[in-house]
C-alpha positions in Angstrom: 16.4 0.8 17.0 14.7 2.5 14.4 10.9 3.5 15.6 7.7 4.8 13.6 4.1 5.6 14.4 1.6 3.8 12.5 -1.8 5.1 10.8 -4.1 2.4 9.2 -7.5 2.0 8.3 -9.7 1.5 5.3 -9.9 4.1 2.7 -12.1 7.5 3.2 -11.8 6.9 7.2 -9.9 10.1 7.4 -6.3 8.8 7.3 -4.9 11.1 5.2 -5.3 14.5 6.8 -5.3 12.8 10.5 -1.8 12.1 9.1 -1.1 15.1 7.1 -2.0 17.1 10.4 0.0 14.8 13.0 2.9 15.1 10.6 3.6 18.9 10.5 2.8 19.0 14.1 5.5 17.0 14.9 7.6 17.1 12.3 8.0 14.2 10.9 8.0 12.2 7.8 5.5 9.9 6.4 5.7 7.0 4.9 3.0 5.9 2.8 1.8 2.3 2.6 -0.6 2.6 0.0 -0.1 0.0 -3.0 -1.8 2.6 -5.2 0.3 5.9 -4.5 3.8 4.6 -5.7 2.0 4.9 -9.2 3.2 8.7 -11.1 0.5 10.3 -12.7 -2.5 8.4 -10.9 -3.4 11.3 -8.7 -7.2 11.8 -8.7 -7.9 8.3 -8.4 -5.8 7.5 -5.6 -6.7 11.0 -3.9 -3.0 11.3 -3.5 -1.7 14.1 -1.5 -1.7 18.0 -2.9 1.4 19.7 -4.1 0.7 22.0 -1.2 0.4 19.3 1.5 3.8 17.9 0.2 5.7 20.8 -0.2 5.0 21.4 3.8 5.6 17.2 4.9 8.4 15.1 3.4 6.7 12.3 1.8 8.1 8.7 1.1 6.2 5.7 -1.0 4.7 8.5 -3.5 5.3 8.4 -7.0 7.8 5.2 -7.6 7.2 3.9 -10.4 5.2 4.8 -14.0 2.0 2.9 -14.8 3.7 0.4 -17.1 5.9 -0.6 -14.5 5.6 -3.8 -12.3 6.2 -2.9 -8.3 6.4 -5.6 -5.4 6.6 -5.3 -1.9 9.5 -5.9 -1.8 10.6 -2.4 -3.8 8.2 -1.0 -1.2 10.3 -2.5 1.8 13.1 -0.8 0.0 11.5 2.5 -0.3 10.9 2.1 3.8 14.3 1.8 4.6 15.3 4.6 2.4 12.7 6.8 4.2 14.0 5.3 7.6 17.7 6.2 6.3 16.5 10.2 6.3 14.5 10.6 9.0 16.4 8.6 11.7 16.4 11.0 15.0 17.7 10.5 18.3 16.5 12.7 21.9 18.9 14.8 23.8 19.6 11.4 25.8 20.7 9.8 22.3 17.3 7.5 22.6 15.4 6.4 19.2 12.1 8.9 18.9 9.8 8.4 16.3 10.5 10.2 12.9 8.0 8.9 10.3 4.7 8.1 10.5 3.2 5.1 8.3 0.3 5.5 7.2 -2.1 3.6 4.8 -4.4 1.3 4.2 -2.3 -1.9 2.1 -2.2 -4.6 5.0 0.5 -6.5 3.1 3.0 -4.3 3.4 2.3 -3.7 7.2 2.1 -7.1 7.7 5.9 -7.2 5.9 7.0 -3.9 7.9 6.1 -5.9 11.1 6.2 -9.2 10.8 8.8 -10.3 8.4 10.0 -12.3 5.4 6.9 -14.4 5.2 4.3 -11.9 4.8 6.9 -10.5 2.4 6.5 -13.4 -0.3 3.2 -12.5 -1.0 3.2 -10.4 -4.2 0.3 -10.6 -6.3 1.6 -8.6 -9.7 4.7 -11.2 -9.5 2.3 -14.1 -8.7 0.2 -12.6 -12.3 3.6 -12.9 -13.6 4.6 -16.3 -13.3 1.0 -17.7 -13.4 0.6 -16.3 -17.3 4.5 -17.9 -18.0 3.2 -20.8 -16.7 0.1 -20.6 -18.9 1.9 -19.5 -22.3 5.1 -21.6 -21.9 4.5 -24.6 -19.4 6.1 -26.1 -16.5 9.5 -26.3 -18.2 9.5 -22.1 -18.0 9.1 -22.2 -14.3 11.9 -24.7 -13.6 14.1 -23.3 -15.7 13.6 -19.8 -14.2 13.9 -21.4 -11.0 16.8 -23.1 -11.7 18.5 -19.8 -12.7 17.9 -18.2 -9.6 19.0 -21.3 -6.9 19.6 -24.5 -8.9 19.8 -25.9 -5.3 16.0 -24.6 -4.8 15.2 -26.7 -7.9 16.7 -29.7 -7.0 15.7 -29.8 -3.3 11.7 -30.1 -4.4 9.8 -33.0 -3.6 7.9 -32.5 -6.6 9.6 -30.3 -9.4 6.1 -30.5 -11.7 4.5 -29.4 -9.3 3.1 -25.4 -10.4 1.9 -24.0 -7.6 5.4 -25.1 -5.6 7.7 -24.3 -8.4 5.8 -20.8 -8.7 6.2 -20.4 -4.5 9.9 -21.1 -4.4 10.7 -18.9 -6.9 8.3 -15.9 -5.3 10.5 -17.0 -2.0 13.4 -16.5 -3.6 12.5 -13.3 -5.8 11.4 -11.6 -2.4 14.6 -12.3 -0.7 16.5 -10.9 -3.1 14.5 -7.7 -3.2 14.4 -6.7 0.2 17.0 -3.8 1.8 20.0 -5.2 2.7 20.1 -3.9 5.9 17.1 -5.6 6.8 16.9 -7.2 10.0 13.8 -9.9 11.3 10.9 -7.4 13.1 10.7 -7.1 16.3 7.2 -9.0 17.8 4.1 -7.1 16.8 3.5 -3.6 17.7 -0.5 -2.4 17.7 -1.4 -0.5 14.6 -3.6 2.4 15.3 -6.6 1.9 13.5 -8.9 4.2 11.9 -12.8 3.4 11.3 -16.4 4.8 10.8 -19.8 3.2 10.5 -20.7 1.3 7.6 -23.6 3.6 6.6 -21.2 7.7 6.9 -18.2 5.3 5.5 -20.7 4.5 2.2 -21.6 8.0 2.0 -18.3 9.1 2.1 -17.2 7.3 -0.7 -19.9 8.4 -3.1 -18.9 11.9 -2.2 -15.5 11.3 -3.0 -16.1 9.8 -6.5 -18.2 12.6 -7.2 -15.7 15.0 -6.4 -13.1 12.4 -8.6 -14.8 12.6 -11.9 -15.1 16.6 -11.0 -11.4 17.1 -10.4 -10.8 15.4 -14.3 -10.7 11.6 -13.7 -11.2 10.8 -16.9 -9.2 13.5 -18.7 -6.4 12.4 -16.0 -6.8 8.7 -17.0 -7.2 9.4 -21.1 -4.1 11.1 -20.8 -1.6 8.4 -19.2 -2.9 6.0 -21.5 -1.2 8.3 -23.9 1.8 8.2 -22.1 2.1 4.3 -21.6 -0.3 2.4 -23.9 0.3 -1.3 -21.7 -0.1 -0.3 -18.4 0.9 -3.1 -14.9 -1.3 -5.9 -13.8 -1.7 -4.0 -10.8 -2.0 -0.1 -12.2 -4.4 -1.5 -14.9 -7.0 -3.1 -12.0 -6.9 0.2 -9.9 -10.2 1.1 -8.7 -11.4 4.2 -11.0 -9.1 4.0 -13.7 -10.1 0.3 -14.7 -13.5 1.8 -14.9 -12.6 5.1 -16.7 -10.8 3.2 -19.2 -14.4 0.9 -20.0 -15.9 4.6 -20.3 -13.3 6.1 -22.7 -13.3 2.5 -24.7 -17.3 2.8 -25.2 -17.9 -0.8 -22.7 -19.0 1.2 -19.4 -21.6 4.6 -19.5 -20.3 7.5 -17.3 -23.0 6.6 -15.0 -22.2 2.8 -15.0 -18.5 4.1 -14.5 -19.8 6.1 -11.8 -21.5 2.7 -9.6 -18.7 0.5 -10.0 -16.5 2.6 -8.7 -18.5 3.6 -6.0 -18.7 -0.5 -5.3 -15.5 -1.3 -5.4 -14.8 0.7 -3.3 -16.8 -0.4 -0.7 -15.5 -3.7 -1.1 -12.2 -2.5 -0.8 -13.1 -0.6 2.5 -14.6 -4.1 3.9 -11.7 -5.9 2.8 -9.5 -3.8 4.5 -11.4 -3.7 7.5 -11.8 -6.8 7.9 -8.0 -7.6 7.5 -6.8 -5.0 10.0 -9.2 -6.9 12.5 -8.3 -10.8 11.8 -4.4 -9.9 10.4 -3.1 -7.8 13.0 -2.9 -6.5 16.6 -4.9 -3.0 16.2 -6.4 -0.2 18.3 -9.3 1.0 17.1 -9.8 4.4 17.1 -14.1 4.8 16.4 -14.3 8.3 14.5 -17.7 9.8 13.1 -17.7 11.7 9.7 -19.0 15.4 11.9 -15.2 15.0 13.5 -12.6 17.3 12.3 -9.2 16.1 11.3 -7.8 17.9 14.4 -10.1 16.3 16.9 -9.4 12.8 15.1 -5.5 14.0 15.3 -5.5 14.3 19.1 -7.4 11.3 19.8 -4.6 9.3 17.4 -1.7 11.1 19.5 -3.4 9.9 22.6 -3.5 6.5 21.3 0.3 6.5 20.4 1.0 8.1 23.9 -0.8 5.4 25.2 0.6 2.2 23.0 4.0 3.0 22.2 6.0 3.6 19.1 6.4 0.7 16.4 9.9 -0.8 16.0 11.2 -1.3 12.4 13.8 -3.8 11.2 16.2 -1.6 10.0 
């Protein structure tokens, strides 16, 4: 049995250098499970670990895939059981011991880590995919897509016109193919330690981090990828902060009106999360306030894990 500790949380709750802390104290791995991370080049934005913090933790889930290119969760379940494959460690006894942490705050891709092929299916750049075929070619597009993947999935629908089930079966099958072959159904739900800090610090928080964003060279960062790759992913292309840096460098958006939407989002984001780690999953919360250190946050987290146990992986 492979095992793991788990980090989650919504974004600016501390996560990060809880985890960066927890990690070289124990040496360990971490695995991240951020959607945004597995982007190269989007640093700033996603306030993506240092070289320095790197160099001194092995880091999985970081850097994947270029801006222009389309990523799933499945290719994120992949990148798990590659990070699993390298970290694997045993006890003097021979026992399974934690050697990665996962840590993030993407919900889907714990829900897939943990609970299985289902929660798997559920790809929204893939779903962008097929809804825009389906809008630019027709019905006839999906089927025959579908029927090159499983012509047996074609045939075996009740209603093969149907969009929004042709579009499902073949997201179904799509995931399925993409996930690790080693893979193996999760074991029943683990507790995710759970990160969070009151609405009004957690607000705060973020407007200090977009300052300190557009201070670090957002927008030079941004103005340069789109240099790089002119047609960027669904998914990169929505990211909170470069969306809005690209409305600033196209003339739409002021820097100041750059500045607020950013700073809104991502306090819907935050809410979003939170609200999914509470109705979505089995959690322990662990209440922080923004006057704790990382350390003292670290220590409560390792009591936590202590307390809860180890999360079991399907690999």
């Amino acid at each position: 049995m492979t095992l793991a500790w788990t980090l989650a949380g919504a974004t600016a709750t501390g996560k990060s250098a809880a985890a960066q802390l927890l990690a070289e104290r124990l040496e360990i791995a971490i695995l991240s499970a951020d959607a945004m991370l597995v982007y190269r080049g989007m640093d700033i934005g996603t306030a993506k670990p240092s070289a320095a913090e790197r160099a001194r933790v092995t880091y999985f889930g970081v850097d994947l895939v270029t801006p222009d290119q389309p990523f799933s969760t499945g290719a994120w379940l992949r990148e798990a059981a590659r990070a699993v494959a390298h970290t694997n460690a045993a006890d003097s006894d021979g026992k399974a011991v934690p050697s990665l942490l996962v840590v993030g705050g993407t919900g889907l891709y714990f829900k897939a880590l943990t609970r299985g092929l289902d929660s798997a299916m559920a790809d929204p750049a893939r779903r962008a995919h097929w809804q825009a075929r389906l809008e630019t070619e027709g019905v006839g597009a999906l089927r025959e897509a579908l029927a090159a993947l499983d012509p047996q999935a074609l045939a075996s629908l009740s209603d093969p016109s149907n969009p929004r089930r042709l579009i499902r079966a073949i997201e179904q099958l799509e995931s399925l193919r993409s996930l690790p072959q080693n893979w193996k159904q999760p074991a029943p739900d683990a507790p995710l330690t759970v990160l969070r800090m009151p609405r009004e610090q957690l607000h705060q928080r973020i407007r200090t981090r977009v300052e300190a964003m557009f201070a670090q060279g957002l927008v030079e960062e941004v103005r340069s990828l789109r240099r790089h790759y002119p047609v960027w992913s669904a998914s990169a292309a929505q990211a909170i902060g470069y969306a809005e840096s690209c409305a600033l460098l196209d003339g739409t958006l002021s820097q100041a009106e750059a500045f607020e939407r950013i700073v809104i989002r991502t306090r819907q984001l935050a809410k979003r999360q939170e609200t999914w780690f509470r109705h979505q999953t089995q959690a322990v919360w662990i209440d922080t306030d923004e006057r704790d250190p990382p350390e003292r946050i670290a220590e409560r987290i390792l009591k936590a894990w202590r307390q809860h146990g180890a999360t079991p992986l399907p690999f």
